[in-house]
Each structure stands twice: as C-alpha cells, then as structure tokens.
C-alpha positions in Angstrom: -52.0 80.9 42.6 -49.2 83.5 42.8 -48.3 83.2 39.1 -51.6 83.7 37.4 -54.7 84.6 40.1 -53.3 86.9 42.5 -51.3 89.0 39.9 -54.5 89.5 37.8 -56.6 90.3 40.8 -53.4 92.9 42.1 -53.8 94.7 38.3 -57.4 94.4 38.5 -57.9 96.1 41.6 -55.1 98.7 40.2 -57.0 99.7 37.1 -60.1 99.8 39.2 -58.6 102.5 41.7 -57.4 104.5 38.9 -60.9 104.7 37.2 -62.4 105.7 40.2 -59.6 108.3 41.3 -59.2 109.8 38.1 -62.7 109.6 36.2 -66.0 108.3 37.6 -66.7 105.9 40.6 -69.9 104.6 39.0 -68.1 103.3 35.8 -65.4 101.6 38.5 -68.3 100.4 40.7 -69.9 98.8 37.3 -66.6 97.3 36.3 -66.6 96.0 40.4 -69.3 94.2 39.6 -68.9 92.4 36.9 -65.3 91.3 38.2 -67.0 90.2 41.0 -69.5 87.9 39.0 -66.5 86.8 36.6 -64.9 85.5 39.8 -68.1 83.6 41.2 -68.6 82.4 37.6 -64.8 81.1 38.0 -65.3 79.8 41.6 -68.8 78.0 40.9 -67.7 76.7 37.6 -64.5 75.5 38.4 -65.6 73.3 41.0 -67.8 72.1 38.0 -65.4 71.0 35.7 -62.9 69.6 37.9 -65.8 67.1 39.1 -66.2 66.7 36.0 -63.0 66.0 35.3 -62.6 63.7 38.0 -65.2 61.2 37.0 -63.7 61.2 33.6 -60.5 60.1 35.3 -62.3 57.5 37.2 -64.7 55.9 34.3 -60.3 55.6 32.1 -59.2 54.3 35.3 -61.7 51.8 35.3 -61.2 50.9 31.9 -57.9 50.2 32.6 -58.2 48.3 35.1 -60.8 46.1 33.3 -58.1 45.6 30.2 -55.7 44.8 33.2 -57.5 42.0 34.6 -59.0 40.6 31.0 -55.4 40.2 30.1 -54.4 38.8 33.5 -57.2 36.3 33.4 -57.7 35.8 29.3 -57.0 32.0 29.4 -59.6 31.4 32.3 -62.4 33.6 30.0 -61.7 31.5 27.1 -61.9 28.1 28.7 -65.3 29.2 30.2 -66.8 30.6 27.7 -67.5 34.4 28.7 -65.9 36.5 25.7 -69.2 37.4 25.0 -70.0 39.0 28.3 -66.7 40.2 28.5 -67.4 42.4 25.2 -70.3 43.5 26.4 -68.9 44.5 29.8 -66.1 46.6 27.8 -68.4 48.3 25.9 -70.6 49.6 28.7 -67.0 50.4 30.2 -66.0 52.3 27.2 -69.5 54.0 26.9 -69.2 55.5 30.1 -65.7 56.5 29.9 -66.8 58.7 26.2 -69.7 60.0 28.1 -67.7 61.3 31.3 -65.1 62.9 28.7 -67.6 64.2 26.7 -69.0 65.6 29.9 -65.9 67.1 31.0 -65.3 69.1 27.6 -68.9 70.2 27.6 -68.1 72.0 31.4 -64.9 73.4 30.2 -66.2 74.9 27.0 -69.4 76.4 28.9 -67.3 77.8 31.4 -65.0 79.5 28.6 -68.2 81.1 27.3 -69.5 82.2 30.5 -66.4 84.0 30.7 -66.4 85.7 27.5 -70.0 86.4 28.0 -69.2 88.3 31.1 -66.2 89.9 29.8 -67.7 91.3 26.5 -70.6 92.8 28.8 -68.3 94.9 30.7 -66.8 96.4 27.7 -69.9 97.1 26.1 -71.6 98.4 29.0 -68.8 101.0 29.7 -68.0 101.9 26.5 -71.7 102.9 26.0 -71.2 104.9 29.5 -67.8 106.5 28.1 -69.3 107.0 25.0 -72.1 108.8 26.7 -70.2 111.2 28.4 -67.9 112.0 25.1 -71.0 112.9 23.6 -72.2 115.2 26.8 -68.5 116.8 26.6 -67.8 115.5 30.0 -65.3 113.2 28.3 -62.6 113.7 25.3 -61.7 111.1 22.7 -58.8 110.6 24.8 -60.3 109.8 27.4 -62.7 107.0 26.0 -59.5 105.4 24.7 -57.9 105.3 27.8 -60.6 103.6 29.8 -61.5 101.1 26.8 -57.9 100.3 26.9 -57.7 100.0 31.0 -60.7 97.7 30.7 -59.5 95.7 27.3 -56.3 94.8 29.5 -57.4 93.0 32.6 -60.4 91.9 31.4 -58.6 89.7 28.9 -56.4 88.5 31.5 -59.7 88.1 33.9 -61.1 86.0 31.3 -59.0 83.0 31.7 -59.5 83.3 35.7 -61.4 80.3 35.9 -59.3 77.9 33.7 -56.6 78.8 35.8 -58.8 78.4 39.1 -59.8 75.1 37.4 -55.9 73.8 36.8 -55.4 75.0 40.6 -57.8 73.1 41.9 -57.4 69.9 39.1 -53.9 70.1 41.2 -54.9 70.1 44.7 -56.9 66.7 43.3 -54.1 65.0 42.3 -52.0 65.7 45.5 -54.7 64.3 47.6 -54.5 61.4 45.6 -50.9 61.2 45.3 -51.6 61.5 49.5 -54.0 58.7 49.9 -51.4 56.5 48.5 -48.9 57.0 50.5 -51.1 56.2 53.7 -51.7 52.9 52.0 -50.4 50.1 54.5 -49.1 47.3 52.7 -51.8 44.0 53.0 -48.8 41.8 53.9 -47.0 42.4 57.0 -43.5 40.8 58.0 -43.9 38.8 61.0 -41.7 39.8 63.9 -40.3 36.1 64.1 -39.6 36.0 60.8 -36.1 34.8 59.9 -34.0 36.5 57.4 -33.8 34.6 54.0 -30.1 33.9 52.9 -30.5 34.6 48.9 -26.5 34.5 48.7 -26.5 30.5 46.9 -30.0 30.6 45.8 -31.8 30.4 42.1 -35.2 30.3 40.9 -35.8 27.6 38.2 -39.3 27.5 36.4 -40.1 23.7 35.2 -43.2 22.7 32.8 -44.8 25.7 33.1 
C-alpha cells in the first residue's frame, strides 16, 4: 500500500494539478476521469481475481489432501477393491483444480487488458485534444510534448494499479488464514488430573509390525 498505491495516486494527483494550473482544466478533468475508472476497474477487478484465486487454492488444497489420505490409506483401497473409484475420484479432483487455475489466469489476464484499454484511451483522447489546440495555435509543439509526456508517466505506473491492489488484497487473504489457524483449539485436551509421564527410563519398541 505505501510502496506502490499511494505513491502512484500522490504523482497522479501531482501531474493532474499541474495540467490544470498551467494548461487546461478540461484536459485535467478528462484525465480525472479516466483515473477514476482505472481505479474502479482495479477495485472491482481485483476482488475478481483474488476470488478467483482463492478457489484455485482451495480445488490444490483439496487435491492434496486427497493424495494425502490415498497414501495414508493405500493398503485398505487395495484389499477392497476401490482403485477404480479412486482414479476416478482424482480425476474429477484434478479437473477441477485445472479449471479453477485456468479461471484464475483468465481474471488476471482480463484485468491486465482492461487496464491497458483504459490507459491507451486517455492518451489518445488527450493527445487528439493537445493536438487540437497545436493546430488552433493555442498550443506549441512544446507544449503537446510535455502533456503527452506528464500523461505517458503516471499512466504507465496507473496501469499496474490493480495487480498491485490484487497482491494487496491476495495478502490480507492469507493473513486471515494464517489467523484462523492460530484460533484453532487443539481436539485433545490434557486433563487436569493428569499425572506427569516420567520419560527419563523409558523406550519405544515396535514388534511384528
């Protein structure tokens, strides 16, 4: 957040003033709004991909879990028969997981071109207004340069705003996970009579396993 997002919005907001102080306020009010789409755009897509991204997470935690417990209990399967309906239970697994993956590339890739969609219609829209006015006079060559090159600067920077609104919020996932676990109770409990276990003389000694 105070690495990437709030110094682009700061230089943003910089360039802006200085458009509208030293040229026109209705090329700084265009600009305004298209950096106000480009950070709904962000916001809504965002929130997209990182669901997304978290059912991806879930269908490969699921599939390891399922390897897990096939090896755990691989002896069991093969006395009763079920390798079979274990295959076909991995596939569907596996299926899933591709799809959710596949899913979550798809929402990261659309949200990259939403971006440069927005971004590449700023610049043409106000170099068509610069370019106007430098063919009213109102403007010098200069002066087109210099606005193309305020816009060319932040907007590139702008353009990444929602994969780095995305990694934010990909972030504040995984520390509410990482916080759910540690308000886990452990299942057994030691019981307040319990004795303590002298382990000073002891041994464990596996026999005909």
């Amino acid at each position: 957040l105070f690495l990437n997002i709030l110094p682009q919005t700061i230089e943003a907001f910089i360039a802006l003033a200085i458009i509208w102080h030293m040229y026109a306020p209705d090329i700084a009010l265009v600009c305004s709004a298209f950096l106000f789409g480009i950070a709904y755009v962000s916001a809504k897509s965002a929130g997209i991909a990182v669901q997304a991204e978290q059912a991806a997470n879930d269908a490969e935690n699921e599939q390891s879990n399922f390897l897990f417990d096939h090896l755990l209990n691989i002896e069991a399967i093969q006395s009763f028969g079920q390798e079979q309906q274990e295959e076909d239970r991995f596939v569907k697994i596996l299926t899933r997981t591709e799809h959710a993956r596949a899913n979550a590339q798809k929402q990261q890739s659309r949200m990259m071109l939403l971006h440069g969609a927005l971004s590449g219609s700023l610049l043409l829209c106000v170099t068509v207004l610069t370019g106007y006015r430098v063919l009213l006079g109102t403007y010098d060559l200069g002066d087109f340069m210099l606005l193309n090159s305020y816009l060319k600067q932040f907007s590139e920077s702008m353009s990444q705003l929602g994969k780095h609104m995305r990694n934010l919020r990909e972030c504040l996932v995984d520390l509410q996970g990482i916080y759910e676990i540690f308000q886990i109770k452990p299942a057994q409990q030691e019981d307040a009579q319990a004795v303590p276990l002298d382990t000073a003389n002891t041994s464990i000694v596996f026999k005909n396993v």
